[in-house]
VEXKOL-129419 format. One record per residue: y, z, x of N, C-alpha, C in turn. Coordinates in steps of 0.2 Angstrom, whole numbers, plus 5000, padded with zeros to 4 digits. Layout:
BEGIN
YZXYZXYZX
...
This chain:
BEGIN
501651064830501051084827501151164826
500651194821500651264818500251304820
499851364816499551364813499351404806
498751414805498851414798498151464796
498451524793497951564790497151534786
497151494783496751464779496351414785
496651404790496151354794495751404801
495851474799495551514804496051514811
496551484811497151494815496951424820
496551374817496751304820497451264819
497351244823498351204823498051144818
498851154815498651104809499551074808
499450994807500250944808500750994802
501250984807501751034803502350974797
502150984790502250974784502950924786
503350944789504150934789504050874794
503750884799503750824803503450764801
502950774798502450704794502950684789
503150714787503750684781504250634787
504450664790505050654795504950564798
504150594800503950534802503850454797
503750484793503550414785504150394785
504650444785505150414780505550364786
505550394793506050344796505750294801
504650294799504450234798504350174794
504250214788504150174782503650194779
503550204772502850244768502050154769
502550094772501950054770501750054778
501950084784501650094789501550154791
501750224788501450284790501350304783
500650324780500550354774500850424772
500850444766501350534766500450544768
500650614771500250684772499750704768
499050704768498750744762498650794759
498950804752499050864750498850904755
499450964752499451034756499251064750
498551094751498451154745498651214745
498851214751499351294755499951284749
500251234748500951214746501051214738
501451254734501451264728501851174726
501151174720501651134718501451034721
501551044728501650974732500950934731
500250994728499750914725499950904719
500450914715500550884709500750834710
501150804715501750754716501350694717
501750654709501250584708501550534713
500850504716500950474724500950414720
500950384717501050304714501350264718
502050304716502650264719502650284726
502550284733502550294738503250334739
503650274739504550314742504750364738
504650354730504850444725504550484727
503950474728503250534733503650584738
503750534741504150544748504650614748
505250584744505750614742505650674737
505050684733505050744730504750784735
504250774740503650814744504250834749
504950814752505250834757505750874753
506050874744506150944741505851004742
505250984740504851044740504851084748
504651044753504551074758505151094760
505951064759506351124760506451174760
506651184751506351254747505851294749
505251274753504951314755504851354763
505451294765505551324773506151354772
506651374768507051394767506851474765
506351454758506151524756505951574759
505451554766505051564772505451594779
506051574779506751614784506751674783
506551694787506651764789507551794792
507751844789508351854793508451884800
508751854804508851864811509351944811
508951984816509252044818510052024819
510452074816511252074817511352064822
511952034830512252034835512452104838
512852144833513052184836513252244829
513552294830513852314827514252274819
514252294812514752264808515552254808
515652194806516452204812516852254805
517452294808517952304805518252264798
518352294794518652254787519452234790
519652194788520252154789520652194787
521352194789521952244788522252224779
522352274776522552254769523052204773
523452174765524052134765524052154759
524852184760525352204754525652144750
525452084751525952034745525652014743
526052004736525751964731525151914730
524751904728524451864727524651794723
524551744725524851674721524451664713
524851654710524651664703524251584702
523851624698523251594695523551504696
523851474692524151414691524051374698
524451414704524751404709524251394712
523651454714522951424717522551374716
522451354709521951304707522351244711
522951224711523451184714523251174722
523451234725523151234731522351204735
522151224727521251204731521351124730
521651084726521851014723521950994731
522651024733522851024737522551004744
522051044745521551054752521151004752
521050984747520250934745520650864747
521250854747521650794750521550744746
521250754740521050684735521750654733
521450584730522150554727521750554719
522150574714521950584709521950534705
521850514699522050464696521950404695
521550394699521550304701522150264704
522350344708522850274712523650294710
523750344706524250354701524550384703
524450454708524950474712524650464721
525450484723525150504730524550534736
524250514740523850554743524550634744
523750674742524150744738524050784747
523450764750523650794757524550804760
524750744757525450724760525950784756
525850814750526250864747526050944749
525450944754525451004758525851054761
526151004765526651044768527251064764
527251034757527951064754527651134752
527251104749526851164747526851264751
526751214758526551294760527351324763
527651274765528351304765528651324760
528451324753528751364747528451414746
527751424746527351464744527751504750
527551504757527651534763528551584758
529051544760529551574758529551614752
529251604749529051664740528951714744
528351724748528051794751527551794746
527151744745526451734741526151784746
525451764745524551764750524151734747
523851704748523351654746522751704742
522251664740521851694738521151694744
520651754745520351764752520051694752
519651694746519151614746519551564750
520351564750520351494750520751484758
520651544762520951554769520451514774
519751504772519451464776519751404778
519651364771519951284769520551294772
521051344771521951324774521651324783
521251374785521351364792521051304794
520451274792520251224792520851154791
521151144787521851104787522051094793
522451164795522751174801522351184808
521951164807521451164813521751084815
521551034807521450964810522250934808
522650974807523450954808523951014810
524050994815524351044819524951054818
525351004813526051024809526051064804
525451094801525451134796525351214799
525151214806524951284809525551344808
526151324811526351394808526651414801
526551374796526551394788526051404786
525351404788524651404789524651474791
524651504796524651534800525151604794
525751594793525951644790525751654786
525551604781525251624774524651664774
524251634779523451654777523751744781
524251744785524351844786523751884790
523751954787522951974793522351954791
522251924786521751914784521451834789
522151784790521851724794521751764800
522051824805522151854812521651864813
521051894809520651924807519851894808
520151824805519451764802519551734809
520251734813520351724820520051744825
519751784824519551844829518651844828
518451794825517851764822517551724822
518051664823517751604823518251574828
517651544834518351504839518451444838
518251414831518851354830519551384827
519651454825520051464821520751504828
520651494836520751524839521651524839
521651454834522251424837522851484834
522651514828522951564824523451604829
522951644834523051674837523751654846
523851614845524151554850524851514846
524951564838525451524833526051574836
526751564834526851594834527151644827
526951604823526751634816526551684814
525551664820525351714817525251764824
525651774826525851834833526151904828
526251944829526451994827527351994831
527651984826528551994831528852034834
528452084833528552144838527852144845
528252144850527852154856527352234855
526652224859526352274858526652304866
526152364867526352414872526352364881
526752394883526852374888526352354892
525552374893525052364896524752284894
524852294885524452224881524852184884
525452174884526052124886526052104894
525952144897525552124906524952104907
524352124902523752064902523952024899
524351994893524251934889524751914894
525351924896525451864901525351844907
524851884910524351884915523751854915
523551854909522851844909522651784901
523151774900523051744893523251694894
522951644888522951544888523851524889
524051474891524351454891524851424888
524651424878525051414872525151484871
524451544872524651614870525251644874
525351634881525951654886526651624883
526451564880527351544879527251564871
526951574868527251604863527251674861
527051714867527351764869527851794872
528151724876528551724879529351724873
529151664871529651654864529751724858
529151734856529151814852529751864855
529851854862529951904865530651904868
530651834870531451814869531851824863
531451814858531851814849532151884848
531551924851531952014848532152054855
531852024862532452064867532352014872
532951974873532851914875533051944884
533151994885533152014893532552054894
532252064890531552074891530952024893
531151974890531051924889531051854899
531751874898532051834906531651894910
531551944910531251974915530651984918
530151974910529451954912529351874916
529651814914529851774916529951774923
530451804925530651804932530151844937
529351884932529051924938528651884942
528351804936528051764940528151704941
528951694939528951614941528751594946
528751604953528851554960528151554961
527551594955526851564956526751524951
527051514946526951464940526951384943
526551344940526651294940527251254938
527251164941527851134937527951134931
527351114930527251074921527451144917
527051214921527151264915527951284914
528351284921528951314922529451284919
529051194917529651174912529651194906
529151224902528751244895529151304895
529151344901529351414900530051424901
530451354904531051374903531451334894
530951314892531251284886531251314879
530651384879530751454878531451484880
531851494883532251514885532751494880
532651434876533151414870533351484865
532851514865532751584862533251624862
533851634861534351694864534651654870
534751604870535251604876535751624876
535951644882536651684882536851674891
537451694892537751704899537251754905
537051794899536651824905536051784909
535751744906535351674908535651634914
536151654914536451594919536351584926
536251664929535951664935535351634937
534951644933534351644933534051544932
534451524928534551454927535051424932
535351444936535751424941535451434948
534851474949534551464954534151414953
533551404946533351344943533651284945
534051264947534651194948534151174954
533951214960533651224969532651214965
532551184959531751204957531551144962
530851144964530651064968530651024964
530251054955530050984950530850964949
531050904949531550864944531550884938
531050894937531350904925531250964926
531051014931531251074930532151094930
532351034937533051044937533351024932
533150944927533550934923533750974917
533151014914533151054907533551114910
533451154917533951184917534651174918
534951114920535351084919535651074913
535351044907535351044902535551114897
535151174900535351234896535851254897
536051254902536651274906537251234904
537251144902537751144899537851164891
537351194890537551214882537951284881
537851304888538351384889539151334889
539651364890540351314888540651364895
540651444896540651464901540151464909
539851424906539151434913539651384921
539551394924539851384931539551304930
539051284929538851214932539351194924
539751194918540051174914540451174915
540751214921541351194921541651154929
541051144932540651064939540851014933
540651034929540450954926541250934922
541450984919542150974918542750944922
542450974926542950954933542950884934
542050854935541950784937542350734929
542250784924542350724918543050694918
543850754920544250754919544350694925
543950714931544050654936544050584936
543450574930543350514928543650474920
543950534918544250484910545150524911
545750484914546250514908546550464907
547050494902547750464897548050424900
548150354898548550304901549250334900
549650324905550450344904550750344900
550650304894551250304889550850324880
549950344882549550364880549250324874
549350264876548950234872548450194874
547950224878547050214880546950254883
546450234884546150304891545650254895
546050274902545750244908545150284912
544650234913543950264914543850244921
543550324929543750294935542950324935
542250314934541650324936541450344941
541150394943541050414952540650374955
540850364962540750294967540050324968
539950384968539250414970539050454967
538350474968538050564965537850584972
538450624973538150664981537750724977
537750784983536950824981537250854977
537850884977538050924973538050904965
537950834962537850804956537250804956
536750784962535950794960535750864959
535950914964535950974961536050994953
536550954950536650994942536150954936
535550924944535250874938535350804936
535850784940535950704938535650684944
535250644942534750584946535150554950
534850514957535250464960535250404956
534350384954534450314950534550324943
534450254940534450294934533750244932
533750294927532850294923532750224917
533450224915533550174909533550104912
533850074920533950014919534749994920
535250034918535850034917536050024926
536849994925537150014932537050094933
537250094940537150184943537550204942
538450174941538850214938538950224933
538850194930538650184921538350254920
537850244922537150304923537750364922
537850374929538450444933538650474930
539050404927539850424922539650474915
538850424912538650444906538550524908
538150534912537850584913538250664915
538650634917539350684917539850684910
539850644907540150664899539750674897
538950664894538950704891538750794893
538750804901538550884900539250944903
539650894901540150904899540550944893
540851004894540951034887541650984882
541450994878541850934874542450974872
542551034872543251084872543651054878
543451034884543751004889544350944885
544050914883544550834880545450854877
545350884872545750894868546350954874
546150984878546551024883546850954889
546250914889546450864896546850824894
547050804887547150754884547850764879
547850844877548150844870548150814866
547650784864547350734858546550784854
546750784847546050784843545350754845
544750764844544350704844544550634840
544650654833544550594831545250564832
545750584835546150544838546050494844
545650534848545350504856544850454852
544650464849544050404847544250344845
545150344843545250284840545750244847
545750264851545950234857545550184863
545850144861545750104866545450104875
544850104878544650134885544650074889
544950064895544950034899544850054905
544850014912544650024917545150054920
545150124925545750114928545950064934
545650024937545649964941545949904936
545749904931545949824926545949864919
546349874914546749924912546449874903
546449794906546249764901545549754898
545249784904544449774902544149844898
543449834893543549884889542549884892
542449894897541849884900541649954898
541949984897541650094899541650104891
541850074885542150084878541350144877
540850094877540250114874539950144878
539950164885539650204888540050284886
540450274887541250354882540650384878
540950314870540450364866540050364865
539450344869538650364868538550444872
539150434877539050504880539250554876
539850564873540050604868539650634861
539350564861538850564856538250614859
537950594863537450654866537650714867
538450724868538650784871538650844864
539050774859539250824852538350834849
537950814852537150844848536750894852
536950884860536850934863537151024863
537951004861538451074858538051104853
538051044849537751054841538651064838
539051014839539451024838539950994833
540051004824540050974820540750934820
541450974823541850934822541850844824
541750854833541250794838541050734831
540450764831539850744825540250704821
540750754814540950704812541450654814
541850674820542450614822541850544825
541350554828540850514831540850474824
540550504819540050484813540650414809
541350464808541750444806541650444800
542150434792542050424787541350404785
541350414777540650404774540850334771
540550294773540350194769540450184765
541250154763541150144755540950054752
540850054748540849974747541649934744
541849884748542149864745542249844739
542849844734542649794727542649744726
542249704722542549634721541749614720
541749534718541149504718541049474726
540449484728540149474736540349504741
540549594738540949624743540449654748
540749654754540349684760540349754761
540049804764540049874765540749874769
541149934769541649954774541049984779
541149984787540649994791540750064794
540150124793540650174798540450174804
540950214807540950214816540450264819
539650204820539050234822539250234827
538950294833538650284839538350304842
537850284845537350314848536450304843
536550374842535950394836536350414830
536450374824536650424821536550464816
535750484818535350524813535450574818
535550574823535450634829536350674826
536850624828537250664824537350694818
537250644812537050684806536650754805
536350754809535850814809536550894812
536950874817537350954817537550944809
537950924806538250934801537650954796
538151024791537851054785537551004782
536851044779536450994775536850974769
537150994766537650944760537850904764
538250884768538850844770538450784772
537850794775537350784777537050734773
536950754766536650734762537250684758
537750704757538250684754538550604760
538450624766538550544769538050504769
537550524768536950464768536950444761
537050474756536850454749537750384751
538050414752538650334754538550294757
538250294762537950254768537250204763
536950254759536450214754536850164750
537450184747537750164740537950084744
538250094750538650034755538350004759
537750024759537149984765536549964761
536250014757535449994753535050044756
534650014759534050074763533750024766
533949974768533549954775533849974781
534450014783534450054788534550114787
534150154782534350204781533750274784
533250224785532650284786532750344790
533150324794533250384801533750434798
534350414794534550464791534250494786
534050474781533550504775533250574778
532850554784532350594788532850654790
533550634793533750694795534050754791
533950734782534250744778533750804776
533950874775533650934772533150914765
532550934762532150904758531950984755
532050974748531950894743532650874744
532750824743533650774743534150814738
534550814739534950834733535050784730
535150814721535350774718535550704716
536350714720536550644720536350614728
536050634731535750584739535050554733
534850594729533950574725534350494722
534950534718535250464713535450414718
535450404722535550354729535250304727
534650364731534050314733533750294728
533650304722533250294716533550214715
534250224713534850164712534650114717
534750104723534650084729533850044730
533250074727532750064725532749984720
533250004713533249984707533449914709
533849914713534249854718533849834722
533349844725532949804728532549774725
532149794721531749794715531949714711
532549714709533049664704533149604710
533249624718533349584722532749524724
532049554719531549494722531249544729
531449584731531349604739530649644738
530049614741529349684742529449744741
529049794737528949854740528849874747
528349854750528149864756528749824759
529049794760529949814763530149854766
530049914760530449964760529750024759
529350024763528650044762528950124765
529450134771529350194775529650244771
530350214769530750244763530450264758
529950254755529450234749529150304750
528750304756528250374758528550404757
529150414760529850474760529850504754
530250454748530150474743529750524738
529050514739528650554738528550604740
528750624743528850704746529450734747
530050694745530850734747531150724741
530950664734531550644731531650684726
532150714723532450774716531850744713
531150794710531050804704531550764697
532050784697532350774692532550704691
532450664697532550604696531850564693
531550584691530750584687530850524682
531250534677531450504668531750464673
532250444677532550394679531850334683
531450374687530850304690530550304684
530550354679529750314675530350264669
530850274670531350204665531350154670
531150154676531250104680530450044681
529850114681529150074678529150074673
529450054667529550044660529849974660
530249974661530449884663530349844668
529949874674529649844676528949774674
528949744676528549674673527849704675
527249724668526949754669526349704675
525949744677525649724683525749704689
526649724690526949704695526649724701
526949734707526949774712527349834712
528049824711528549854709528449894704
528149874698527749914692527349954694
526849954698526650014701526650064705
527250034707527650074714527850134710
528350124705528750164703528450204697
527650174696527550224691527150294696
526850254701526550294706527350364706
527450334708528250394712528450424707
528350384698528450464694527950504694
527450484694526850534692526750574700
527050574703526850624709527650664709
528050614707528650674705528650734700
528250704694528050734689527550794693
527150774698526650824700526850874705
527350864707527850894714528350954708
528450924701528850964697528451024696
527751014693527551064691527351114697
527051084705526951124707527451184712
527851174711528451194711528751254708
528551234701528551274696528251334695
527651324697527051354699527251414702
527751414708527651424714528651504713
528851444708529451474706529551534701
528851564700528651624696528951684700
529351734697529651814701528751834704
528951864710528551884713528151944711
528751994705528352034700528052024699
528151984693527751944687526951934689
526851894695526451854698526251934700
């Protein structure tokens, strides 16, 4: 209830709620409201039709409670103007694209891909140009990376002080401030840097923690050391995995008292950093036990595998479990777990043998010399160790030759010498070589095992990795085999494949049998290649110019 000038200040039903009430009773159980003569306009409205009545009466009345808001006293003080930013603004073309972009539609009726999936290429190009967005459209970006949190620190950079800013405003927008993106890379004064990691969230500490590591990383180990022993587990795992930042020798103390932590996965991960040291004291424990468990047969043609009978404390010290987690035997477990943290520079001095020497030899027991029970626990281990090094020779001797196909009619792939993951290895090796083995492993396999590696392959694909898989497509295609077979690969495509493989899909929807499924597919995939071209294009303007 109100009241109301014209009624001598009797309370009189308030317009919005009688509306309120009809509509979500019904007009033929609650009548509309008797004209409001007070209300411009609302006895004009022809009541004939009860339900249009309705809906013009509850216009008016908005418009009129709108016009009738009064503005509420400011908070506080006007805040500060946002700090310039000195870069370019994204040219004209490139924005209208981005707002395309945000809206996440699929355009077309179907004809390209959902365009939210071309986001991320998006901001990681613009990002590396040294664009800015345009102001209008920093709300929308931070809204994106609000509700996807893999677009945050390309998000976070682009939008610059202006998102820090809108951060500092609005606390869905908080996360800005917790990126490490959108951190300033230089530490501020020694005060602000003892409250933020004192007194600051929990993603704000480790990403200030990491900032800090990246430009003085015994800066960094020292803040770290002032409160470890009151940090929680869960955090001090988090906090030691920042330490990846600048690792160095000097770390080692510090990670070798870590070995004594009470949580287990605080001991394992520092176990684990320390075997990426090649110098570190617990690398060269583990070397010790490795040489103790694999050497050279006599006359050097195998290699005899002696497992340890046990994991005394001195092994669970460096991080190796008593049980093991997987299921395996325990010295299976042991053995593995000692090769791999293991530096892989040890084999070739213990052995005088190359990797890819050692890997073509035969492993047997040292007890029964014929049995080859340990072959595949070796190089799984090895396999972990050369991804844990990040160690490319390992890698390729693991990976072995790139697949070729036999000639001949009904010829089978020649197989290569997978083990373990070999997407995990492919990944140390340079992105060409990278790309260049998978595109062979495509041409000799097809792409029904090929997901894992494509993923691990730098994007967009090169050229001839694109021509692969286009071809490789064209062969499924011809084979009778669904699209949706090859549906993962398919996604893929659409975000990683050479633009210039464009005229080759759309000659492939061209002969397609109109209305196929296959016809569709491939038309969809040129026209988002076609649209991946131009935005790109877009985006490939001299930063003068722009």
């Amino acid at each position: 209830m109100s009241t109301d000038r014209l009624t001598g200040g009797a309370p009189v039903p308030d317009p919005w709620e009688s509306l309120h009430t009809a509509a979500l009773l019904g007009t033929d159980r609650r009548p509309l409201p008797a004209p409001d003569q007070s209300a411009p306009y609302a006895h004009e409205v022809d009541r004939t039709d009860p339900a249009a009545a309705l809906l013009e009466l509850a216009a008016l009345e908005t418009v009129r409670r709108r016009a009738g808001a009064l503005p509420t006293p400011a908070a506080g003080p006007p805040a500060a103007p946002a700090p310039e930013d000195g870069r370019p603004e994204l040219p004209a073309p490139a924005a209208r694209r981005l707002a395309l972009l945000l809206s996440s539609r699929s355009t077309g009726g179907g004809v390209l891909a959902n365009l939210g999936e071309l986001l991320p290429q998006w901001l990681a190009t613009a990002r590396a140009r040294g664009f800015r967005p345009p102001a209008a459209t920093v709300p929308a970006l931070l809204d994106a990376a609000r509700a996807r949190s893999e677009l945050r620190p390309d998000v976070v950079a682009l939008a610059g002080p202006l998102g820090r800013w809108l951060a500092g405003l609005n606390p869905d927008w908080r996360f800005v401030l917790r990126t490490a993106a959108g951190a300033p890379e230089s530490p501020g004064p020694a005060t602000g840097d003892d409250h933020l990691w004192h007194e600051g969230l929990f993603a704000e500490r480790v990403t200030h923690l990491t900032l800090l590591r990246r430009r003085e990383p015994a800066a960094g180990l020292a803040l770290l050391r002032s409160t470890w022993p009151t940090e929680r587990a869960e955090d001090r795992l988090l906090f030691l995995d920042a330490l990846q930042e600048g690792l160095s020798p000097a770390d080692e103390p510090f990670l070798e008292a870590a070995l004594g932590d009470r949580s287990k996965n605080v001991r394992a991960t520092a176990a684990e950093l320390l075997s990426t040291l090649p110098g570190s004291a617990l690398a060269a424990r583990m070397a010790e036990r490795a040489r103790a468990a694999v050497h050279l047969s006599e006359h050097g043609t195998h290699l005899l595998v002696t497992p340890p009978a046990e994991c005394d404390a001195a092994m669970q010290r460096d991080g190796i479990p008593p049980q093991s987690p997987t299921g395996r035997g325990e010295r299976a477990w042991w053995f593995g777990e000692v090769i791999a943290a293991a530096p892989l520079a040890v084999w070739p001095g213990h052995t005088g043998l190359a990797p890819a020497r050692l890997l073509t030899l035969r492993v047997g027991d040292s007890i029964d010399e014929t049995s080859s029970t340990w072959a595949d626990d070796l190089r799984e281990a090895w396999a972990r160790a050369a991804v844990r090094q990040q160690d490319a020779d390992w890698a390729r001797a693991l990976l072995g030759p790139a697949p070729s196909p036999l000639p001949g009619p009904g010829r089978t792939a020649r197989s290569a010498r997978t083990t373990g993951a070999p997407a995990k290895l492919l990944a140390v090796l340079p992105p060409a070589e990278r790309a260049a083995w998978t595109a062979a492993f495509i041409e000799a396999h097809g792409l029904g095992e090929a997901f894992q590696l494509l993923g691990a392959c730098a994007t967009p694909w090169t050229p001839p990795l694109s021509t692969a898989v286009v071809a490789a497509l064209a062969r499924a295609a011809a084979s009778g085999a669904y699209p949706w077979s090859h549906s993962g690969v398919l996604g893929m495509t659409e975000r990683a494949l050479s633009p210039r493989t464009a005229d080759a899909v759309e000659a492939l929807a061209t002969d397609a049998a109109p209305g196929t499924a296959w016809g569709e597919t491939f038309a969809r995939l040129a026209g988002t290649l076609r649209f991946r071209e131009a935005m790109l294009a877009e985006l490939a303007v001299p930063v003068d110019a722009a």
